[in-house]
mmJSON file of the N, C-alpha and C atoms, coordinates in Angstrom:
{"data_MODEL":{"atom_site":{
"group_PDB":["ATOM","ATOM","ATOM","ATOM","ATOM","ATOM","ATOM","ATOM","ATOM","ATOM","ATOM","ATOM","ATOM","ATOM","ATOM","ATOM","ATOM","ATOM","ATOM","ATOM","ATOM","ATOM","ATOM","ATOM","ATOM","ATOM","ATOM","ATOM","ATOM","ATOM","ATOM","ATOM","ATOM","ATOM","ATOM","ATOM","ATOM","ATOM","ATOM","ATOM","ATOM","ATOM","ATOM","ATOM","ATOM","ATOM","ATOM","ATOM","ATOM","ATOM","ATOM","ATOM","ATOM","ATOM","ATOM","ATOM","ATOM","ATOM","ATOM","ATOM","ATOM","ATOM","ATOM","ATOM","ATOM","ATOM","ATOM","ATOM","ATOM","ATOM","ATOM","ATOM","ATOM","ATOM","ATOM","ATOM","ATOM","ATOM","ATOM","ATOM","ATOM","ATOM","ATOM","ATOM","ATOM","ATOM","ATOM","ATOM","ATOM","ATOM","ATOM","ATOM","ATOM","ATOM","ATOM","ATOM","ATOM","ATOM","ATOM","ATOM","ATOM","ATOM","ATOM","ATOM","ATOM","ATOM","ATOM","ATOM","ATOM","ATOM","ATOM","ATOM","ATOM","ATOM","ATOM","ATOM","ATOM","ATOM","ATOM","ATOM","ATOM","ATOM","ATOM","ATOM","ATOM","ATOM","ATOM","ATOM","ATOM","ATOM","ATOM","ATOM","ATOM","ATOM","ATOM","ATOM","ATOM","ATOM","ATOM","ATOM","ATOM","ATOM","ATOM","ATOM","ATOM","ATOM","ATOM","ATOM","ATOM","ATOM","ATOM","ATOM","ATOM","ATOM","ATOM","ATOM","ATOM","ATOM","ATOM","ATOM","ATOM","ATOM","ATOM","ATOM","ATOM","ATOM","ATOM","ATOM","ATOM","ATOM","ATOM","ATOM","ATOM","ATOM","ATOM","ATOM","ATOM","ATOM","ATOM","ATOM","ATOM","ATOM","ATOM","ATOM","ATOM","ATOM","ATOM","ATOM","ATOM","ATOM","ATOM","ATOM","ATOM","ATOM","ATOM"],
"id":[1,2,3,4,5,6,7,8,9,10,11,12,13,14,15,16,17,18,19,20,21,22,23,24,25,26,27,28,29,30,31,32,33,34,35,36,37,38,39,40,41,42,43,44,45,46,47,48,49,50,51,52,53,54,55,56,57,58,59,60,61,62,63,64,65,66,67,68,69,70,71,72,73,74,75,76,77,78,79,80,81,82,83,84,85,86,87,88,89,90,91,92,93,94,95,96,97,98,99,100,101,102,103,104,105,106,107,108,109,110,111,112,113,114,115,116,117,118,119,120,121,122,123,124,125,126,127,128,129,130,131,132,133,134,135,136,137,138,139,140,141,142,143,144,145,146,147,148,149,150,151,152,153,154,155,156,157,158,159,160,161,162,163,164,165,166,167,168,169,170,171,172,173,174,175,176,177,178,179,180,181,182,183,184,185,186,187,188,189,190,191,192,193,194,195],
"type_symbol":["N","C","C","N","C","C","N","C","C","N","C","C","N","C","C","N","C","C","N","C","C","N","C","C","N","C","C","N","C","C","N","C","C","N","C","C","N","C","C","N","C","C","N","C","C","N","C","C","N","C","C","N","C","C","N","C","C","N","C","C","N","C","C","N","C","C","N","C","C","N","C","C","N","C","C","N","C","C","N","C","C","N","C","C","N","C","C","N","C","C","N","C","C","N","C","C","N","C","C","N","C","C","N","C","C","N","C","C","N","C","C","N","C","C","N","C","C","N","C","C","N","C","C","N","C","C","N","C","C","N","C","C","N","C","C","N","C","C","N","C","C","N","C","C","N","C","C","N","C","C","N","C","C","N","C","C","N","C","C","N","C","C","N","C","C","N","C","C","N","C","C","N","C","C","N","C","C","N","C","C","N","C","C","N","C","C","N","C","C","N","C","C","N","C","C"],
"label_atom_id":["N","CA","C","N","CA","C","N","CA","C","N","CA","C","N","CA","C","N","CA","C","N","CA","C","N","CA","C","N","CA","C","N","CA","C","N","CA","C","N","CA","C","N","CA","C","N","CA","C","N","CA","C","N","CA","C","N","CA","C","N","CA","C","N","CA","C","N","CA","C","N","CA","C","N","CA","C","N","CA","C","N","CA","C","N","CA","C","N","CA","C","N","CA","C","N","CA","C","N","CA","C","N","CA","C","N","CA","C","N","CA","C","N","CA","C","N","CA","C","N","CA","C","N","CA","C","N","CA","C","N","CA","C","N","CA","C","N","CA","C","N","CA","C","N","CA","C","N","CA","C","N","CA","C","N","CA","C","N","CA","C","N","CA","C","N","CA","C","N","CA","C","N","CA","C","N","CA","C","N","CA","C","N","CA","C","N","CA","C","N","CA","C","N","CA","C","N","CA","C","N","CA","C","N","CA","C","N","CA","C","N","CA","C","N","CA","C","N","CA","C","N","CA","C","N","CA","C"],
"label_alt_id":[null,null,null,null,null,null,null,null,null,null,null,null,null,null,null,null,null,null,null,null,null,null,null,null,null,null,null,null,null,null,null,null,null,null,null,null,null,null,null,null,null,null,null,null,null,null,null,null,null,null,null,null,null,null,null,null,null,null,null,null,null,null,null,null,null,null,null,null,null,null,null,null,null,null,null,null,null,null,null,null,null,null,null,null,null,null,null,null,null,null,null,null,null,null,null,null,null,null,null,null,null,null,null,null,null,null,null,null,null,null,null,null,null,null,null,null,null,null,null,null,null,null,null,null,null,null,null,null,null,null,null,null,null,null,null,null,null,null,null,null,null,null,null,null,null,null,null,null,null,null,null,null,null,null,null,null,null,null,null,null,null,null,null,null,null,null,null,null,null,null,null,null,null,null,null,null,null,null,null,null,null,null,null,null,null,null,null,null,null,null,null,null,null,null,null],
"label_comp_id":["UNK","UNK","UNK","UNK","UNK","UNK","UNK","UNK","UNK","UNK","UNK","UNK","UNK","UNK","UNK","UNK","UNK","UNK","UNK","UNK","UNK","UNK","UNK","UNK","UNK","UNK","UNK","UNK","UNK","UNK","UNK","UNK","UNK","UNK","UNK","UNK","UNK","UNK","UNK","UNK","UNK","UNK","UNK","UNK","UNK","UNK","UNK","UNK","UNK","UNK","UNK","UNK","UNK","UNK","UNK","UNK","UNK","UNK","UNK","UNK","UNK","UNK","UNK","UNK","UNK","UNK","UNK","UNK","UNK","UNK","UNK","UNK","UNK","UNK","UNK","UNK","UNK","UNK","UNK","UNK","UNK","UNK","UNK","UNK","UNK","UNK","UNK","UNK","UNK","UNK","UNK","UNK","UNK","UNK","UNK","UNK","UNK","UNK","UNK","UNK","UNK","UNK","UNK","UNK","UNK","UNK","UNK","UNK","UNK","UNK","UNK","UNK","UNK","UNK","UNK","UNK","UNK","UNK","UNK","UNK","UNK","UNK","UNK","UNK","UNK","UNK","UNK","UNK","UNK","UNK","UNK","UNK","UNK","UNK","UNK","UNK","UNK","UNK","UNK","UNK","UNK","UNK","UNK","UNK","UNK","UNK","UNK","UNK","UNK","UNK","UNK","UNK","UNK","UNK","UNK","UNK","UNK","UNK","UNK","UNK","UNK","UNK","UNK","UNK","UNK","UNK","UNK","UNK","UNK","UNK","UNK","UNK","UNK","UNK","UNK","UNK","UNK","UNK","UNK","UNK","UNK","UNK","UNK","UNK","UNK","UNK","UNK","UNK","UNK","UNK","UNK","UNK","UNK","UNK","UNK"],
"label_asym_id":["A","A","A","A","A","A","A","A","A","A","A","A","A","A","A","A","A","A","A","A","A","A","A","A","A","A","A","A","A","A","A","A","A","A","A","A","A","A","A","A","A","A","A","A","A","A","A","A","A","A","A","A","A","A","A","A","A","A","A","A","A","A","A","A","A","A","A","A","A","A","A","A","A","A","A","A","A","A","A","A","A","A","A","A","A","A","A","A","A","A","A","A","A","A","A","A","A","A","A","A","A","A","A","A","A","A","A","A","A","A","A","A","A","A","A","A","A","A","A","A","A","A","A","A","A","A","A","A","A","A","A","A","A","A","A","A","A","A","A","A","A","A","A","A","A","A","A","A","A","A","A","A","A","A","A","A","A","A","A","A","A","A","A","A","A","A","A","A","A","A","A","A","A","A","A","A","A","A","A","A","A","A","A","A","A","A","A","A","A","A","A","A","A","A","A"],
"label_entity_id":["1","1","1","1","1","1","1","1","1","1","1","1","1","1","1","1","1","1","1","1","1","1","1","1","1","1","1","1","1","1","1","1","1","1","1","1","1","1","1","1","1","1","1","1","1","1","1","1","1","1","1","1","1","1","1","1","1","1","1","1","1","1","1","1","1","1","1","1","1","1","1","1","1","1","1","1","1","1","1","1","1","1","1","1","1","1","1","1","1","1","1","1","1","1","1","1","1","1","1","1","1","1","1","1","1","1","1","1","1","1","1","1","1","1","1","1","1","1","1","1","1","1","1","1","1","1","1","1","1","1","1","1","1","1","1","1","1","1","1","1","1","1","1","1","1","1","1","1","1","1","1","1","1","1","1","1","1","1","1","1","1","1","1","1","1","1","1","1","1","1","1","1","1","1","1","1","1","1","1","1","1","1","1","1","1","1","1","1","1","1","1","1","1","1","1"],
"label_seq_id":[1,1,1,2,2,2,3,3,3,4,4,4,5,5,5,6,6,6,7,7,7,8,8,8,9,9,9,10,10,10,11,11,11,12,12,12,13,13,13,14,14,14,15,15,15,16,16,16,17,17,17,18,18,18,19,19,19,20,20,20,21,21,21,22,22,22,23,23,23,24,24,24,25,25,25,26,26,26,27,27,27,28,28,28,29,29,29,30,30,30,31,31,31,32,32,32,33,33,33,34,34,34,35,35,35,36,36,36,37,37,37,38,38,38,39,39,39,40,40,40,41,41,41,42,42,42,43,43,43,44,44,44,45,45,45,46,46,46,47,47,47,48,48,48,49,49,49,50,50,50,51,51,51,52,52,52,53,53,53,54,54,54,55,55,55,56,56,56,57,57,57,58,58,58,59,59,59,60,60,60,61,61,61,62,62,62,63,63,63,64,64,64,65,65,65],
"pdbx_PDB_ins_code":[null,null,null,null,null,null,null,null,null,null,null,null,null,null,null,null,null,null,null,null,null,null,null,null,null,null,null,null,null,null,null,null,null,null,null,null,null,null,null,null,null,null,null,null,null,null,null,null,null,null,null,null,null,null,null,null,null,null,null,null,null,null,null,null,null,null,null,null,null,null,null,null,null,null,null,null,null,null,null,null,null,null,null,null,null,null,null,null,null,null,null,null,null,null,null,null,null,null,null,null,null,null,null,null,null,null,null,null,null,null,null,null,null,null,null,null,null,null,null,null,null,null,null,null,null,null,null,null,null,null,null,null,null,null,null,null,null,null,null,null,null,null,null,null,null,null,null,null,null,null,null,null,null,null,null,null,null,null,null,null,null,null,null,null,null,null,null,null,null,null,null,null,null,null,null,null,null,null,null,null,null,null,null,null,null,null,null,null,null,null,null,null,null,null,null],
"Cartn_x":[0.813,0.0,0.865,1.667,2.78,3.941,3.421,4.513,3.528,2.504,1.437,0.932,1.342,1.0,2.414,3.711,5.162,5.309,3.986,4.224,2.888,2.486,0.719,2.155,2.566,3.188,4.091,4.883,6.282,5.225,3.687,2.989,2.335,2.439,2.428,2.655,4.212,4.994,5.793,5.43,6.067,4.591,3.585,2.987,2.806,3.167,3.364,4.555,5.889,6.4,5.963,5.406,5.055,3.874,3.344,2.408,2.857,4.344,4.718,5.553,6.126,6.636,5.786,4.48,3.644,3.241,3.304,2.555,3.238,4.504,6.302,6.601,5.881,6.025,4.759,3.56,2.327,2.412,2.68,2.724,3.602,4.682,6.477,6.481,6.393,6.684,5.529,4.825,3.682,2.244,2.624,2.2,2.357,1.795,2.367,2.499,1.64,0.796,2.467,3.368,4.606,5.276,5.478,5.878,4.918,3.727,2.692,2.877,3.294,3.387,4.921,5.624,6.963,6.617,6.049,5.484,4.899,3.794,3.396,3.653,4.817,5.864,7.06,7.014,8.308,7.427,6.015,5.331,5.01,5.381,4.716,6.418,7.515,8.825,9.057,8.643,8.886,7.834,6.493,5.807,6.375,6.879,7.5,8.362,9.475,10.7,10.371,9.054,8.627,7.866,7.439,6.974,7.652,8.52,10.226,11.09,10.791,11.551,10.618,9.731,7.954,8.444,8.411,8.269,9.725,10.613,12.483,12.05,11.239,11.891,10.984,9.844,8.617,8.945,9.752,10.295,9.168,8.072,7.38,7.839,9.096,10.179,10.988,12.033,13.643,14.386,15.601,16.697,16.45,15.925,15.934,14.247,13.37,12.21,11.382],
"Cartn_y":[-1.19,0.0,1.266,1.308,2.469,2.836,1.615,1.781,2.589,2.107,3.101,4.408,5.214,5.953,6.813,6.302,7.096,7.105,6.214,6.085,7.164,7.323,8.641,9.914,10.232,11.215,11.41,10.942,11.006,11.533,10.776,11.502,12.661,12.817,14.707,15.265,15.174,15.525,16.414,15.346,15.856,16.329,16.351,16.976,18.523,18.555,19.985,20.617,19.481,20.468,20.557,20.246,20.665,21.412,21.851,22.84,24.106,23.465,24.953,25.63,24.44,25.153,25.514,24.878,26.069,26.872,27.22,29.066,29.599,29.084,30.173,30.649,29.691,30.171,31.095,30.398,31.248,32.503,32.847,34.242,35.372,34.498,35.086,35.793,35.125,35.928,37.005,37.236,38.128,37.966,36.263,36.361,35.509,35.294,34.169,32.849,32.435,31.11,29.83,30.604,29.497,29.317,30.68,29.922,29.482,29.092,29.156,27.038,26.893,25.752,24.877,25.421,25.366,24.948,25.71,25.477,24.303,24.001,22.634,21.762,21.486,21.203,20.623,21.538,21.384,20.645,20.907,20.509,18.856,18.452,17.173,16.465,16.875,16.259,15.996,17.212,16.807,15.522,15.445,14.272,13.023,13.172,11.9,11.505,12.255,11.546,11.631,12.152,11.382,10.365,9.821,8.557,7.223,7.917,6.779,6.752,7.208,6.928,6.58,6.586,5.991,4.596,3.93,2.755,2.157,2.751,2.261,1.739,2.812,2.659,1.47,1.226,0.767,-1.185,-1.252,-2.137,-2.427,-1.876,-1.757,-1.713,-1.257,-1.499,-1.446,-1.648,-1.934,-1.22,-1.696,-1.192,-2.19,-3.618,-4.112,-4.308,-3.327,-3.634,-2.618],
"Cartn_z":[0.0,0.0,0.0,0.773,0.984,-0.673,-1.373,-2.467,-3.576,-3.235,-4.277,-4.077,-2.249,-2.094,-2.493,-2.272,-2.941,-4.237,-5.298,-6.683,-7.142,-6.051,-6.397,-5.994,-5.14,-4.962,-6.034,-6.58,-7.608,-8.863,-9.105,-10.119,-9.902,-8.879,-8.537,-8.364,-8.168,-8.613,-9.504,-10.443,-12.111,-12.611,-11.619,-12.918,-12.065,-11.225,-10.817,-11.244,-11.309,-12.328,-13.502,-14.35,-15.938,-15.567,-14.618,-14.321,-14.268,-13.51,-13.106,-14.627,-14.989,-16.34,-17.349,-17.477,-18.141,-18.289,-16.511,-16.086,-16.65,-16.456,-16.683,-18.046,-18.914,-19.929,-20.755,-20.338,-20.613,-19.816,-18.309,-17.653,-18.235,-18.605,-18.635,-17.372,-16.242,-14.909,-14.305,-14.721,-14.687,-13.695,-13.015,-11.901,-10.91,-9.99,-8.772,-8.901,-10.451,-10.501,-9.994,-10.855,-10.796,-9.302,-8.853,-7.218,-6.417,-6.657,-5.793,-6.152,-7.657,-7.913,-7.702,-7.19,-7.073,-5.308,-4.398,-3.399,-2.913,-3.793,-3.871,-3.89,-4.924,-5.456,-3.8,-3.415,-2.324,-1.058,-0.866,0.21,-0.553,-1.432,-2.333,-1.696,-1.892,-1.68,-0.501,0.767,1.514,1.97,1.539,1.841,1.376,0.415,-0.259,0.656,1.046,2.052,3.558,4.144,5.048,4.927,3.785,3.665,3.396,2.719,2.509,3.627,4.624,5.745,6.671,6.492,7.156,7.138,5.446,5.298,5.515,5.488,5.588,7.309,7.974,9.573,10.055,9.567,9.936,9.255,8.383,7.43,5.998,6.025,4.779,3.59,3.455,2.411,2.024,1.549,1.864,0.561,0.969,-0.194,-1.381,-1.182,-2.548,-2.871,-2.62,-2.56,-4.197],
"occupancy":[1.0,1.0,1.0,1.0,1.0,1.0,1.0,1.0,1.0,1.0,1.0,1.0,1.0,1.0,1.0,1.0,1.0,1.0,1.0,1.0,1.0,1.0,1.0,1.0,1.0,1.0,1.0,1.0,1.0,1.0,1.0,1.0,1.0,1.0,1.0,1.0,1.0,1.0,1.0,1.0,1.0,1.0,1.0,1.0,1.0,1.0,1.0,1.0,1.0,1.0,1.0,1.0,1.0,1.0,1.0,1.0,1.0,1.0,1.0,1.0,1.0,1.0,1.0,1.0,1.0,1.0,1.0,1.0,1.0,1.0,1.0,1.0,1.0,1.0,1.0,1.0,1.0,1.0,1.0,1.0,1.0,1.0,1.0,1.0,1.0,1.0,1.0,1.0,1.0,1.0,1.0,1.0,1.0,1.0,1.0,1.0,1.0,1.0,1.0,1.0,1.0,1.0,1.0,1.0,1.0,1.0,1.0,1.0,1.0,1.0,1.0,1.0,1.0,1.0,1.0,1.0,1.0,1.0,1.0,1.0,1.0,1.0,1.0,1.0,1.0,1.0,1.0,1.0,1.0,1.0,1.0,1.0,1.0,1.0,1.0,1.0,1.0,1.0,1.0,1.0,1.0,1.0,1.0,1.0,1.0,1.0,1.0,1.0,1.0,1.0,1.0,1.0,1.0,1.0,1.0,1.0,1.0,1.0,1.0,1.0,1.0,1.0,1.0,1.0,1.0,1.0,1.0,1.0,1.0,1.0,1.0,1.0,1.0,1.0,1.0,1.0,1.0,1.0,1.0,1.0,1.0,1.0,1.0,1.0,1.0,1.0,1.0,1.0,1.0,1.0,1.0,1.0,1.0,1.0,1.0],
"B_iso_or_equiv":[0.0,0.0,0.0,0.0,0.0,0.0,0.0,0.0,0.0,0.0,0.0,0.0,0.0,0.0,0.0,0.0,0.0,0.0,0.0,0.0,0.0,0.0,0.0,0.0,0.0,0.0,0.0,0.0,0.0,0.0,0.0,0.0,0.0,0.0,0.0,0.0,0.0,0.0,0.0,0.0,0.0,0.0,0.0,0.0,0.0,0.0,0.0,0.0,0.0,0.0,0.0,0.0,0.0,0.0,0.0,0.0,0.0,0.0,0.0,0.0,0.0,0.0,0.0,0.0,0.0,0.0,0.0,0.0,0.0,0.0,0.0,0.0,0.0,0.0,0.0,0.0,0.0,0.0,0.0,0.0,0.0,0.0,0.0,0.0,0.0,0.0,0.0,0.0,0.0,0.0,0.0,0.0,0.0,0.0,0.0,0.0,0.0,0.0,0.0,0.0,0.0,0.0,0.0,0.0,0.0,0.0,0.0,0.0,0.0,0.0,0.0,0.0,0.0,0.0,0.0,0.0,0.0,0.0,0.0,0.0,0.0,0.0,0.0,0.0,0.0,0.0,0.0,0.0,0.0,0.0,0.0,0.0,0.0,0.0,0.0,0.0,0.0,0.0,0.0,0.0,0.0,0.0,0.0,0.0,0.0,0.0,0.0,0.0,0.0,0.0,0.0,0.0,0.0,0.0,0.0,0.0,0.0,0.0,0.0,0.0,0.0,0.0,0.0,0.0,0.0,0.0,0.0,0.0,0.0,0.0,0.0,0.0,0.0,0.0,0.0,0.0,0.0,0.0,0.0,0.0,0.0,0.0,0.0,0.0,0.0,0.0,0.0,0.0,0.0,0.0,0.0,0.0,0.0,0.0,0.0],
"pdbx_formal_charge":[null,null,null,null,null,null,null,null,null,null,null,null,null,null,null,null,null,null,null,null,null,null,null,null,null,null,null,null,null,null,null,null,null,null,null,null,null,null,null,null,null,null,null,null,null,null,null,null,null,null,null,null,null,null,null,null,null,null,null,null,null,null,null,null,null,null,null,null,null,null,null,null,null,null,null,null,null,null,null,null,null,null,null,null,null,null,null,null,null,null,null,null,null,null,null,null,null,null,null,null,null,null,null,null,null,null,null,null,null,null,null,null,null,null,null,null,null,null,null,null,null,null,null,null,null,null,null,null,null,null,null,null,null,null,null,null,null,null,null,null,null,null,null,null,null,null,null,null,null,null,null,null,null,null,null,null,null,null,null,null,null,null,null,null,null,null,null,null,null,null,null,null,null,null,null,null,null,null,null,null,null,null,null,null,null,null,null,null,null,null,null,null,null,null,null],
"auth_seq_id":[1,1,1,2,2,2,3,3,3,4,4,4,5,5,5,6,6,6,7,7,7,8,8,8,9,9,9,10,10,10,11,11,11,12,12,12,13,13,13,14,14,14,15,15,15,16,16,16,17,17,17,18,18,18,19,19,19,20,20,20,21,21,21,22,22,22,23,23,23,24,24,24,25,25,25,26,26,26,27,27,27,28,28,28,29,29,29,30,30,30,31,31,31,32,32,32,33,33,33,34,34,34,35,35,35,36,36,36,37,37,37,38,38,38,39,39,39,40,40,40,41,41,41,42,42,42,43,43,43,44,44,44,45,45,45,46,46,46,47,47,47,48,48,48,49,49,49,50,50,50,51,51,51,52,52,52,53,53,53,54,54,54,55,55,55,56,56,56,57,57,57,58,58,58,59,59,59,60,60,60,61,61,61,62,62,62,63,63,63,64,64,64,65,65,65],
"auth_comp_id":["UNK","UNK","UNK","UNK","UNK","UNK","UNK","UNK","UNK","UNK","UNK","UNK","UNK","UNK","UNK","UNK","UNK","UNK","UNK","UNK","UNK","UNK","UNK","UNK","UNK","UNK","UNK","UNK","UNK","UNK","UNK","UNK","UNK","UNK","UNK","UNK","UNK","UNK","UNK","UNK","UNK","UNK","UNK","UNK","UNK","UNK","UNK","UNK","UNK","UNK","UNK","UNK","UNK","UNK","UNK","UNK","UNK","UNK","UNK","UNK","UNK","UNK","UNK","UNK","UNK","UNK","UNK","UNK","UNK","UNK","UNK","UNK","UNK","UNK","UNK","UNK","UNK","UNK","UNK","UNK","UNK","UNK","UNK","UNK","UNK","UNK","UNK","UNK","UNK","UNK","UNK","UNK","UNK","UNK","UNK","UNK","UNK","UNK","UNK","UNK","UNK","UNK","UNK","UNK","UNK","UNK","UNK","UNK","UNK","UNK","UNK","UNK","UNK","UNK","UNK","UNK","UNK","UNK","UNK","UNK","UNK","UNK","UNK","UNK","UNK","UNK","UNK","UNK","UNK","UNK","UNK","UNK","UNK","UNK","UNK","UNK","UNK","UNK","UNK","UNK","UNK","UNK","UNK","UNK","UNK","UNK","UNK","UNK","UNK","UNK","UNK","UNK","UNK","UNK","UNK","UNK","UNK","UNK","UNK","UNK","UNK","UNK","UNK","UNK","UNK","UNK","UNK","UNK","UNK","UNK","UNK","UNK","UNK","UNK","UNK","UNK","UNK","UNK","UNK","UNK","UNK","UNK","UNK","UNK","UNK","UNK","UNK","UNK","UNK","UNK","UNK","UNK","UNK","UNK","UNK"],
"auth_asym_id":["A","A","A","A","A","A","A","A","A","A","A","A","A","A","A","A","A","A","A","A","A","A","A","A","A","A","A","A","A","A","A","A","A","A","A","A","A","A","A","A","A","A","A","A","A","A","A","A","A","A","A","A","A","A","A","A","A","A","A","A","A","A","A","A","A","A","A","A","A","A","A","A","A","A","A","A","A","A","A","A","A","A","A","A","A","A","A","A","A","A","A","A","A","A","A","A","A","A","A","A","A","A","A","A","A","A","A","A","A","A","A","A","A","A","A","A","A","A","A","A","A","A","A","A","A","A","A","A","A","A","A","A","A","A","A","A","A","A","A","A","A","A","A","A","A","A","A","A","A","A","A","A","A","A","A","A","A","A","A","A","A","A","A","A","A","A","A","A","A","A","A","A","A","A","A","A","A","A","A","A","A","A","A","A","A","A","A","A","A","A","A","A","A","A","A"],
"auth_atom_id":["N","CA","C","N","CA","C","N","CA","C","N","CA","C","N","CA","C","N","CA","C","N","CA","C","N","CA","C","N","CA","C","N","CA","C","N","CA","C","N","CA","C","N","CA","C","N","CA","C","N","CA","C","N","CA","C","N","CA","C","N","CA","C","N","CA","C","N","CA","C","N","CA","C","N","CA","C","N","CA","C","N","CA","C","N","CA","C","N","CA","C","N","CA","C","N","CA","C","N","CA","C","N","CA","C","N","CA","C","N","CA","C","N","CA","C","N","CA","C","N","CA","C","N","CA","C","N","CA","C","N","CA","C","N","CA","C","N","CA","C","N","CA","C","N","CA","C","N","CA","C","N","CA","C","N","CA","C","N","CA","C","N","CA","C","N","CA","C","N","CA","C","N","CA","C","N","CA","C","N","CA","C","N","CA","C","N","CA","C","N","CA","C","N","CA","C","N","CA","C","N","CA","C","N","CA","C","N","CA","C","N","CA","C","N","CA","C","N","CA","C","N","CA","C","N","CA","C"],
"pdbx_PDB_model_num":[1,1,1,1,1,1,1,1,1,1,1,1,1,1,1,1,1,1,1,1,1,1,1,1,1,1,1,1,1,1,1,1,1,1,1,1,1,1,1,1,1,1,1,1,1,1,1,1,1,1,1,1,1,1,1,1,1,1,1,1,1,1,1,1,1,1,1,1,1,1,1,1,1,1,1,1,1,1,1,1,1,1,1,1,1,1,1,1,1,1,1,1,1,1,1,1,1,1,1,1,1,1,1,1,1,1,1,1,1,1,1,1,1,1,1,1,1,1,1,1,1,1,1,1,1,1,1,1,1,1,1,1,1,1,1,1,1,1,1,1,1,1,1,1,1,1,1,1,1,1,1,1,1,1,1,1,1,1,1,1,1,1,1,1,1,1,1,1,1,1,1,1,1,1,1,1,1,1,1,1,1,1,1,1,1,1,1,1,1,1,1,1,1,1,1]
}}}
């Protein structure tokens, strides 16, 4: 279960970055939309590596898993 919830995160990842690189290029800087997604973005990573160290500490899944 834990491997599908770090494989839902990694896809939201990337699609917040190609979110964010679309504002960036549709705004050209002109408004918040891209750090607001860059944000997201950083609050999505840090969930990811408390969940990979969730499942490392908990043994849910390993180095060869």
């Amino acid at each position: 279960m834990i491997k599908y919830f770090i494989l839902f995160l990694i896809v939201a990842m990337l699609i917040s970055l190609f979110t964010g690189g679309f504002f960036l290029i549709k705004d050209k800087g002109k408004t918040k939309r891209t750090a607001y997604s860059l944000g997201i973005r950083v609050s999505i990573a840090v969930m990811l590596f408390a969940t990979i160290f969730y499942g490392l500490a908990t043994g849910q899944i390993g180095p060869g898993a």
